[in-house]
C-alpha positions as CSV (number, residue, x, y, z in Angstrom):
1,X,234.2,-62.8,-21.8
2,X,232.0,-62.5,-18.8
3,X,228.3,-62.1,-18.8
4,X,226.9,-58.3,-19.1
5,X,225.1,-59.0,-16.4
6,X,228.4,-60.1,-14.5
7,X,230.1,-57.2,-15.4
8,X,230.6,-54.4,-12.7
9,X,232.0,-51.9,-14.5
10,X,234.2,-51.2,-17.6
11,X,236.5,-54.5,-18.6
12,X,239.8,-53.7,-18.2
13,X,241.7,-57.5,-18.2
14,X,242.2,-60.8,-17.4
15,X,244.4,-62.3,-14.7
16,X,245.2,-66.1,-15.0
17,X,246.6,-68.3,-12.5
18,X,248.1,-71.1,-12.8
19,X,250.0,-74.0,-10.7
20,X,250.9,-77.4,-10.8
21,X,247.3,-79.5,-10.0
22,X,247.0,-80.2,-6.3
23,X,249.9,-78.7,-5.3
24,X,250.0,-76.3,-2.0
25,X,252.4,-73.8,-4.0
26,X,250.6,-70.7,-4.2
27,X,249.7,-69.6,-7.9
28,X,251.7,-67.8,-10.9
29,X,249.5,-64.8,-12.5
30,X,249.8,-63.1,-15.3
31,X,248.0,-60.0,-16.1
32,X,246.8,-59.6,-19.5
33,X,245.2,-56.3,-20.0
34,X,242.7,-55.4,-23.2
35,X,243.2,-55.0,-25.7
36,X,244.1,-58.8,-26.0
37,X,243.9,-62.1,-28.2
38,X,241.2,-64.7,-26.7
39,X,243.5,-67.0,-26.5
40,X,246.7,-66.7,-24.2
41,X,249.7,-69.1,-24.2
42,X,251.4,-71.0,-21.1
43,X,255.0,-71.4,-21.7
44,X,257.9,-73.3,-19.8
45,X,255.1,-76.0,-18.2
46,X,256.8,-79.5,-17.1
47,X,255.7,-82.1,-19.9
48,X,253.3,-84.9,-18.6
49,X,252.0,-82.4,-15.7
50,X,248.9,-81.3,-14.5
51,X,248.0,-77.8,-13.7
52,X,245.3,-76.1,-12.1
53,X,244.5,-72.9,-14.2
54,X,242.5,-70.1,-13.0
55,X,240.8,-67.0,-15.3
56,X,239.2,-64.0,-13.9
57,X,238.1,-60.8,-15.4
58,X,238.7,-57.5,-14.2
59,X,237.9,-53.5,-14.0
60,X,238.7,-50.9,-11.3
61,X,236.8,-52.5,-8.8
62,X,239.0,-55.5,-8.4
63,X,238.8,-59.5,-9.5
64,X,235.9,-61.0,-10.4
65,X,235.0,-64.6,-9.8
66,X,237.8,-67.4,-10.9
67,X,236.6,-69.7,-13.6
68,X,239.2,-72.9,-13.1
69,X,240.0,-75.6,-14.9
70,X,242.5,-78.5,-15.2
71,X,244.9,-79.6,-17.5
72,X,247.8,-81.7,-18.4
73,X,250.8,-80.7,-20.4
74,X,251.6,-83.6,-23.0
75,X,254.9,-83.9,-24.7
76,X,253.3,-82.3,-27.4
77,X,250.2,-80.1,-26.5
78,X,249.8,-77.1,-27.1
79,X,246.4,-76.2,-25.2
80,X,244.2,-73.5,-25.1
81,X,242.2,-72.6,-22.6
């Protein structure tokens, strides 16, 4: 959850993005409004791939600041993020 002082208004959601790592395909989102579970779950990723993942909060003003990471898909991970 982001910082009260990084919050701009009431939460609403999360939008995460999230492609295969440096690839120049433009990103998959998926809006996940509140109520919702801190954790969220990827499906249908390529095993032994890398992806860039993007999370940013947002209200009725718009997006707030992405917070990315990177991770690879194993044969059997099951990550969190």
């Amino acid at each position: 959850m982001p910082a009260a002082d990084e919050l701009h208004g009431t939460l609403l959601g999360y939008r995460i993005g999230y492609r295969v790592h440096n690839s120049s395909t433009v990103y998959t989102h998926i809006i996940v409004p509140l109520p919702s579970p801190l954790t969220f779950l990827l499906t249908n990723l390529n095993v032994n791939t890398s992806y860039s993942v993007t999370v940013s909060a947002y209200n009725s003003q718009g997006y707030g600041p992405n917070r990315s990471e990177e991770r690879r898909v194993g044969k059997e991970c099951r990550s969190r993020w």
